[in-house]
N, C-alpha and C positions, 0 to 999 in steps of 0.2 A: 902902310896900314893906317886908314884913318881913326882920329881919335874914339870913333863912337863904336870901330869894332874893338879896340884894345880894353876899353870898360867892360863890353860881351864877354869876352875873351877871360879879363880876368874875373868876373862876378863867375862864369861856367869855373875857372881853376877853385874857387873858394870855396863854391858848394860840393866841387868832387874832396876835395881835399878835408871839409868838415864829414862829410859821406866814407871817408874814409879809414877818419881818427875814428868817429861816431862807432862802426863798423869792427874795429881794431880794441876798442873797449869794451865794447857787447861780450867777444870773443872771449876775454881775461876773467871778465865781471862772472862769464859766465861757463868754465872751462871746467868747471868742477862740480856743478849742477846737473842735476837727473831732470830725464823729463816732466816730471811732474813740477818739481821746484821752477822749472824753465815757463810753464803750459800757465799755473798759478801769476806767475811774474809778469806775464805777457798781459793778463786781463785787470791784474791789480785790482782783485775786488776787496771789497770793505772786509770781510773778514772769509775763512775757509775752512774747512777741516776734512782732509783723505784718510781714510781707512783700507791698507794693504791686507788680503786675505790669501796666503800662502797655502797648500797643504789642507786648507779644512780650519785652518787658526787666523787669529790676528796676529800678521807680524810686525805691523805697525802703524800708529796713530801720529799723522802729520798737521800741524795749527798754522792757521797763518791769519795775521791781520789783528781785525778788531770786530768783537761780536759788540762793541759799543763805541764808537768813534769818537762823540763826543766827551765821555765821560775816559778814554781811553782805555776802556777793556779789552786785555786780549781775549783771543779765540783759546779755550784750553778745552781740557778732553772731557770737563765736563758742560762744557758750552751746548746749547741745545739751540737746535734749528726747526724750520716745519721745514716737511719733506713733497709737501703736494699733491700730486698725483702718486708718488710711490704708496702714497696712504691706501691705493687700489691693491698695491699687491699683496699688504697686510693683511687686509679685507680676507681676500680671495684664499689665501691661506687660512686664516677663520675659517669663512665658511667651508675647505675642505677638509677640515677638521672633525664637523660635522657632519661632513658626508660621509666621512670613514668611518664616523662614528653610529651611522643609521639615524642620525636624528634630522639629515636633509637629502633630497634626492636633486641631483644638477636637471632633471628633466622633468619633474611637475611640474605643472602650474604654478606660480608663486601665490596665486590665489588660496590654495590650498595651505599655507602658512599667514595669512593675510585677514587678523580681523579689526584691528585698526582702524587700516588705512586700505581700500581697493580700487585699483586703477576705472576710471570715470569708461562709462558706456562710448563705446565706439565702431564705426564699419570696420574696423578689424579686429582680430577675435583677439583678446587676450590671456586665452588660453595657453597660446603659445610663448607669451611672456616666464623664461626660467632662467634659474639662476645662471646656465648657461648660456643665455644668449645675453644678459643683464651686463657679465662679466668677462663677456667677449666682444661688449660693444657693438650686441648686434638685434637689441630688442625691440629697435622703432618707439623709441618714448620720445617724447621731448627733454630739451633739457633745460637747468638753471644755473643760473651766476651769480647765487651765495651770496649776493651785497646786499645791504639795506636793511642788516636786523639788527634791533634793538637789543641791549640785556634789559629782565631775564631772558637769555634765547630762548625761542619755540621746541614743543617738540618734535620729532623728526615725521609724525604722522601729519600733525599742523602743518608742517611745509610743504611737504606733499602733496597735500588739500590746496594751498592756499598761492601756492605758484603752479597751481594748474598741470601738475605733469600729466601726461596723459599719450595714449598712441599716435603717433604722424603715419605708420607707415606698419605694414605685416612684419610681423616680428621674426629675424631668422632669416631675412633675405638680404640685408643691406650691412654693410660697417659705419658706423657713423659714430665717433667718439664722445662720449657719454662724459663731460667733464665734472658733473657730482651725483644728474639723479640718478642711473643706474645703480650705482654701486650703494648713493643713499636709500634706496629701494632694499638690496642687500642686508644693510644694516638696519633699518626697521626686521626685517626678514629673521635677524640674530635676537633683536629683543625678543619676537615674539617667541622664538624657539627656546631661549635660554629664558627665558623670565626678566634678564638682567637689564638694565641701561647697557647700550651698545659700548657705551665710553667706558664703564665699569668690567665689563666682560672683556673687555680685549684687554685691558690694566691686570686685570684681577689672573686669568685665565690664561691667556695668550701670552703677552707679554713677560711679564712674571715670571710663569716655566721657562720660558728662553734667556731669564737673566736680564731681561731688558731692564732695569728698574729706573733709568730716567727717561719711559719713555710713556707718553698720555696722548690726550688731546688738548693741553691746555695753551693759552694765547696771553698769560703772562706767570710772572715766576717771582716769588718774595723775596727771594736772594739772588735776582740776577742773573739767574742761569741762560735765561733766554735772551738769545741775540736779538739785537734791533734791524729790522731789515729795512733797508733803505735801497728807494727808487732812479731811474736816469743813473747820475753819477755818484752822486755821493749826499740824496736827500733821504733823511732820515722819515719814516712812516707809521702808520698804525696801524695792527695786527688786524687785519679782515676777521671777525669771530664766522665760523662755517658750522653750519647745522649737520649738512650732509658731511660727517666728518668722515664716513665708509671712505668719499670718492677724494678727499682731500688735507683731512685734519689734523694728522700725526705732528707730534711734536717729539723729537730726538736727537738723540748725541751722534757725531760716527761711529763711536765704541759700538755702543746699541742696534745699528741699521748694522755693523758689520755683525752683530751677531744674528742678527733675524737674514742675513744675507746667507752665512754659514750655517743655519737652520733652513732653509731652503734649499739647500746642496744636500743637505741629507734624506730631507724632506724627497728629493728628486733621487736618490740613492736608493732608498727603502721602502718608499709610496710605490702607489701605481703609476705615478706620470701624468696623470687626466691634466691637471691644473698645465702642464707646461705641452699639450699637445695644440697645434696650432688650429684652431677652431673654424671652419665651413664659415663662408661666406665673409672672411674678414682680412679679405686681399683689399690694400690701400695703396697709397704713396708712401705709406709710410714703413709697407711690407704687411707680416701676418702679424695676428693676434693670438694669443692663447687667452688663459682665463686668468684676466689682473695681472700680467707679466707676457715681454715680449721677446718669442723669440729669433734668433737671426743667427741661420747657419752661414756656416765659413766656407771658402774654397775646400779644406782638406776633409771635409766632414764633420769636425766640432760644431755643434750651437751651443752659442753663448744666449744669456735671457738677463733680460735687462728691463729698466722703467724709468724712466726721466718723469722730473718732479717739476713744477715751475709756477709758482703764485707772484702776484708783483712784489717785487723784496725777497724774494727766494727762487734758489735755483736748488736742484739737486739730482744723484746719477747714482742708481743701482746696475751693477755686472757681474755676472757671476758665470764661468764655465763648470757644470759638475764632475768632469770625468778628471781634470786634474785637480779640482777643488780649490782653484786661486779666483779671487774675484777684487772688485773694489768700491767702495762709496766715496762718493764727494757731496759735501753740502757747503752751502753758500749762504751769505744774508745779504746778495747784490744782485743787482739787475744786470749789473756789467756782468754777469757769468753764467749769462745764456749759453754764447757761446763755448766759455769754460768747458761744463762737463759732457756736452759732444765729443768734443777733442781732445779732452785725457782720456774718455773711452776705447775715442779708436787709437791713441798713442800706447794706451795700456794694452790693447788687443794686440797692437804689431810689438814693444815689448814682452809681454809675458808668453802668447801664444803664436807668434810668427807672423798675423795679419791682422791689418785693423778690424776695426768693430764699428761699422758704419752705420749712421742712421740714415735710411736711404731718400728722407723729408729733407734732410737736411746737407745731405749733399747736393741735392736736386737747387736749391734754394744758391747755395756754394757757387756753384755751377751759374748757373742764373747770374750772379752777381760778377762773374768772371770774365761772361760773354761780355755784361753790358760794360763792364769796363776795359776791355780793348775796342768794341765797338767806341766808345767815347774817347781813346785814347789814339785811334786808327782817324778818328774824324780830327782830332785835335792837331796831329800832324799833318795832315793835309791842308788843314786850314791854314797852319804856321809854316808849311813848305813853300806852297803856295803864296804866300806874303814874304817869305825871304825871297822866293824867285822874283816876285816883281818888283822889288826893290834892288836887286841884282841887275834885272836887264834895265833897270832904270824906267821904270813905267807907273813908280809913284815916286811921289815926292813930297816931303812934309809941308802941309797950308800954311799959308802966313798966319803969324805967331797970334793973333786974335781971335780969329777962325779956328785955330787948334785948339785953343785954353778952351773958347765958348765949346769945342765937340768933347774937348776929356771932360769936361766938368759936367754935363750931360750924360756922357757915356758911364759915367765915376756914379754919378748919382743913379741912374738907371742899371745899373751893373750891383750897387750895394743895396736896392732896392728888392732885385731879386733877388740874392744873395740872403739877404734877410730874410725872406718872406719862406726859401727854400733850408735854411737853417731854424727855424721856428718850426718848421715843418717837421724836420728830424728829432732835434733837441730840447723841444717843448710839449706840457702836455695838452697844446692848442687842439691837435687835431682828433685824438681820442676824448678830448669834455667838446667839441662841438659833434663829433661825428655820434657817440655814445654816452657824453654826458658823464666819463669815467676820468677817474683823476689817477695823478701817478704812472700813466702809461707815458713811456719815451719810445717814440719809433724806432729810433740806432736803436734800441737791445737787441730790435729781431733781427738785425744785420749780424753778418760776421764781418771780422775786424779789420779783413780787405775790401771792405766798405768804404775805407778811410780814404784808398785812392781814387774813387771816384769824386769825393771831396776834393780831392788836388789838382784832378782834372779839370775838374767845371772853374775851382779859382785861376788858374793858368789860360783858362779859358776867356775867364772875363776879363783879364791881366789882357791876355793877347788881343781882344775886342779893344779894349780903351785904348791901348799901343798903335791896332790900327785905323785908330778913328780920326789920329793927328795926321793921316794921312791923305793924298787924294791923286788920282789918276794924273795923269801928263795927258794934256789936249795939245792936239799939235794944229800947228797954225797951218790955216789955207793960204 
């Protein structure tokens, strides 16, 4: 055996054998951990908080991390997060509150509650703009991205005005996800019916009856309550202020979201169901749509309804099944935990209820990344089989020693060149402020965390490239 396979030989026994202890530690560390404690550990965000709903009850309020890293606060049960998008299903409960109440119809006109503020003249009627098609995502408005306000913030009719929302497209035909003004439409919609400020009424009214009392619209806290959400990996940030808080504003504890989660369960017990019936024309990628909450039936015939939340610095996950009445929230103040509350979802759906709970965007996305990394891993062995085969039959052979240093140091530098340029890409926010001018965004977040191997592949890759570039074919002589 020559010397250069017995180094192979043993660098392969070092990495099985650290692969192994590695492997053999995970197991002890980790032998007495539930899935959730396991799911949390795996993504290591900045700080966390789970809320178990048993029965119709909370049976328990789980903390993890820090809602302030640098100043080293923990996450505790009175820690308050924004929720994002679940801020829609708050909304949508609002307004069916008032529909029960007779003071709004889901099928008028919105025009007909609308003196304010009315959607701008266009070739398509908007008449047919109502609260249910608004909060089904299926009203043909345009939409807005919340950034760029000053305090004092505007009011919610000013913005409306002044980002232009307005029809694209016949209202009632298309799903197209509304990420503030729909449901900012909504919430004008509540002023004008209740008299109130929308932020006041859902505090005052809403919330309130349900016990919620830490929970508003606010985007800071005098005592600290509120977590600092931080970007990419562990860069801390500042709280985006959002006008249209309908579609995105809430500020809340898990305590809190579990109980608006367990008020919903009942809501769906004793109501008529309208809000969670899945709504005409709202077939996506992503599955149906109901009104501000989604639902997603199982193999055995349970739907479960749910809403993921996600601002930059926030993640968050509403689920609730009502016929046995167990559900759960997660909130985040990390970017790192995009992935997070998809996968304690469907981890809580195969524990609690026998099969997961799958977001089917985001398996699609899973998938997608799976492919492409055996495809890159199928190529990489080929390429490296291939290179031990001719080096086997003897059909290359390494250049003299001048001619190899000038190709590795070429290949070294052309190989860390791209390498850079393709890590900048992922791990910086180069490519969202040139492409959008938006800061704070890290590409990895929207991956999931078998993303990483394709990282291993492309270095192995270029590992393998520089290896074979000290190399060079056998000319055999005439």
């Amino acid at each position: 055996m020559t010397e250069k396979k017995k180094w192979i030989i043993g660098i392969i026994a070092i990495i099985a054998s650290i692969a192994i202890v590695y492997g053999g530690v995970n197991i002890i560390i980790n032998k007495d951990k539930d899935y959730i404690d396991k799911i949390v550990e795996k993504y290591s965000p900045q700080g966390a908080a789970v809320a178990i709903i048993e029965n119709g009850k909370i049976a328990e309020v789980r903390n993890y991390g820090y809602a302030n890293v640098e100043s080293k606060i923990q996450v505790g049960n009175e820690t308050k997060f924004k929720i994002a998008s679940i801020s829609k299903t708050t909304t949508a409960y609002a307004v069916m509150q008032l529909v029960d109440a007779g003071k709004l119809d889901l099928d008028a006109p919105v025009s007909t509650y609308l003196t304010k503020w009315t959607l701008p003249d266009t070739q398509f009627d908007e008449n047919k703009v109502t609260l249910r098609t608004l909060m089904s995502h299926t009203s043909g408005i345009t939409g807005s991205d919340e950034s760029g306000y000053n305090y004092p913030l505007p009011a919610i009719e000013d913005v409306l005005r002044d980002r232009n929302i307005r029809l694209q497209r016949e209202p009632g035909e298309v799903f197209e996800y509304s990420e503030f003004a729909g449901f900012g439409i909504c919430q004008l919609i509540i002023e004008e019916v209740t008299g109130e400020k929308f932020e006041d009424y859902m505090k005052n009214t809403v919330f309130k009856n349900l016990g919620m009392n830490d929970t508003n619209y606010d985007n800071e806290s005098s005592d600290g309550s509120l977590a600092v959400p931080y970007a990419g990996i562990n860069k801390p940030i500042a709280i985006t202020p959002i006008v249209m808080n309908g579609g995105g504003g809430v500020t809340t504890t898990a305590g809190d979201l579990a109980k608006f989660t367990i008020a919903l369960i009942n809501y769906y017990q004793n109501g008529n169901r309208e809000m969670f019936q899945p709504q005409k024309n709202t077939e996506s990628a992503g599955g149906e749509y109901a009104l501000g909450i989604i639902p997603r039936t199982l193999i055995d015939g349970k739907t479960v309804y749910e809403h993921n939340g996600t601002l930059t610095g926030w993640n968050a996950q509403l689920v609730m099944e009502p016929t046995s009445q167990n559900g759960i929230v997660i909130l985040t103040n990390s970017d790192k935990a995009y992935y997070l509350t998809y996968e304690l979802m469907e981890k809580w759906g195969k524990n609690v209820l026998g099969e997961k709970v799958v977001d089917t965007f985001m398996l699609q996305i899973t998938k997608m990344i799976t492919y492409v990394t055996t495809g890159l891993l199928v190529i990489l062995l080929i390429f490296g089989g291939a290179f031990l085969l001719q080096l086997k039959k003897g059909k290359l052979v390494l250049a003299e020693k001048a001619k190899r240093n000038k190709r590795y140091l070429i290949s070294g530098i052309g190989s860390l060149l791209l390498m850079a340029l393709y890590f900048s890409m992922l791990y910086t926010e180069v490519p969202f402020e040139l492409a959008y001018n938006m800061r704070d965004y890290y590409l990895f977040t929207f991956f999931p965390p078998s993303f990483v191997w394709i990282n291993v592949i492309l270095i192995l890759f270029a590992v393998l490239l520089i290896l074979r570039s000290g190399y060079e074919r056998v000319t055999k002589n005439k």
